[in-house]
DRENDO-1510 file (C-alpha; in Angstrom, 1 decimal, always signed):
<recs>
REC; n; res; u; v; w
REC; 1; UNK; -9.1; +16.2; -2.4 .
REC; 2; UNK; -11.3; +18.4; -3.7 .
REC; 3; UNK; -14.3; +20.2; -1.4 .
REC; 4; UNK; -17.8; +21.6; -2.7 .
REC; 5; UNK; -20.9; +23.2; -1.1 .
REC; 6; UNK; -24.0; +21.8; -0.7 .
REC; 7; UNK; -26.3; +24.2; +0.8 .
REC; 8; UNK; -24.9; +25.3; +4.2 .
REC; 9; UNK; -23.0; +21.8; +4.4 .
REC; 10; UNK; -19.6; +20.5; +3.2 .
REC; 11; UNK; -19.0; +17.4; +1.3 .
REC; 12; UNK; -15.2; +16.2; +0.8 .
REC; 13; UNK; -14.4; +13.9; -2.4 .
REC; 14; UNK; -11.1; +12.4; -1.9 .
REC; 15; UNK; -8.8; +9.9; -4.1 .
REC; 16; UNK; -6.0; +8.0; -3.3 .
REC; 17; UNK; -4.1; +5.8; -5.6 .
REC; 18; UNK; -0.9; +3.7; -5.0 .
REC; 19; UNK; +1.2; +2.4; -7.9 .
REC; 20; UNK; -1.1; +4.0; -10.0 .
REC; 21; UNK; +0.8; +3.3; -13.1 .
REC; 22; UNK; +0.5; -0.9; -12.3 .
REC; 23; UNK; +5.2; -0.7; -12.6 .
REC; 24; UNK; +5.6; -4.4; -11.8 .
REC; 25; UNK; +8.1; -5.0; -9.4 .
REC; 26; UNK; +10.5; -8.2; -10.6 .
REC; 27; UNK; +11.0; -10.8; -8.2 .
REC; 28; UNK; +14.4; -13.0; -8.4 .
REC; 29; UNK; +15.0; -15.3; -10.9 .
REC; 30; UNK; +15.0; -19.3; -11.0 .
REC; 31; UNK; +19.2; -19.6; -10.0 .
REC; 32; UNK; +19.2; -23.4; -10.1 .
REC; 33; UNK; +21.4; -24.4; -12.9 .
REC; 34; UNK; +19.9; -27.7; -13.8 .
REC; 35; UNK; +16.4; -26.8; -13.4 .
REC; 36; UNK; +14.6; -26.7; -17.1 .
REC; 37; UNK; +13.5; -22.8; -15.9 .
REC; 38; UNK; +16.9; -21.5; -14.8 .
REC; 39; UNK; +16.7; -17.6; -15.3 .
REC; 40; UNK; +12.9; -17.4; -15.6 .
REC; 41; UNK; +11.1; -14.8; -13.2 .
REC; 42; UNK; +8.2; -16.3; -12.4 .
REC; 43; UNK; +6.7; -13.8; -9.2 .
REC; 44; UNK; +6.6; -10.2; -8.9 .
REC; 45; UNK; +6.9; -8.5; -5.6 .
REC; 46; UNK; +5.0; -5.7; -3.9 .
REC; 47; UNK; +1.6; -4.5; -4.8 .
REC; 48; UNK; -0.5; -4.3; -7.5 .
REC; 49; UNK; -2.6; -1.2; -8.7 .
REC; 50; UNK; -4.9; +0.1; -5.5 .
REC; 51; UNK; -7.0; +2.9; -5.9 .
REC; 52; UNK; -9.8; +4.1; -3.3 .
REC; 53; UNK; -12.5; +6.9; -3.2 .
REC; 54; UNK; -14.4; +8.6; -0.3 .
REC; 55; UNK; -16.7; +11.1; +0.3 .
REC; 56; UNK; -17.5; +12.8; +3.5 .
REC; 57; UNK; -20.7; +14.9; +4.3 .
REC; 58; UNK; -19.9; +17.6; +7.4 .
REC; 59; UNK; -23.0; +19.5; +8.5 .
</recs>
């Protein structure tokens, strides 16, 4: 968050990011012994990268 003047105003910049360094999560792996993809991972679980930005003017 960061604030700065304009004037006799106030303007707020704000940034929020959540798993900001993109970590993939593993999800379980293919346990079926006679399937051709036994122990392949094939999803990943939880979130991807999210990042947002605002800005708010107070006069």
């Amino acid at each position: 968050m960061k604030h700065f003047r304009v004037g006799g105003h106030r303007l707020q910049f704000r940034a929020e990011a959540f798993n900001l360094t993109n970590t993939p999560f593993l999800g379980e792996s293919n346990a079926v012994i006679d399937s051709p993809n036994v122990g392949l991972i094939r999803s990943t679980r939880g979130t991807p990268r999210q990042m947002q930005f605002s800005l708010r003017y107070s006069f």
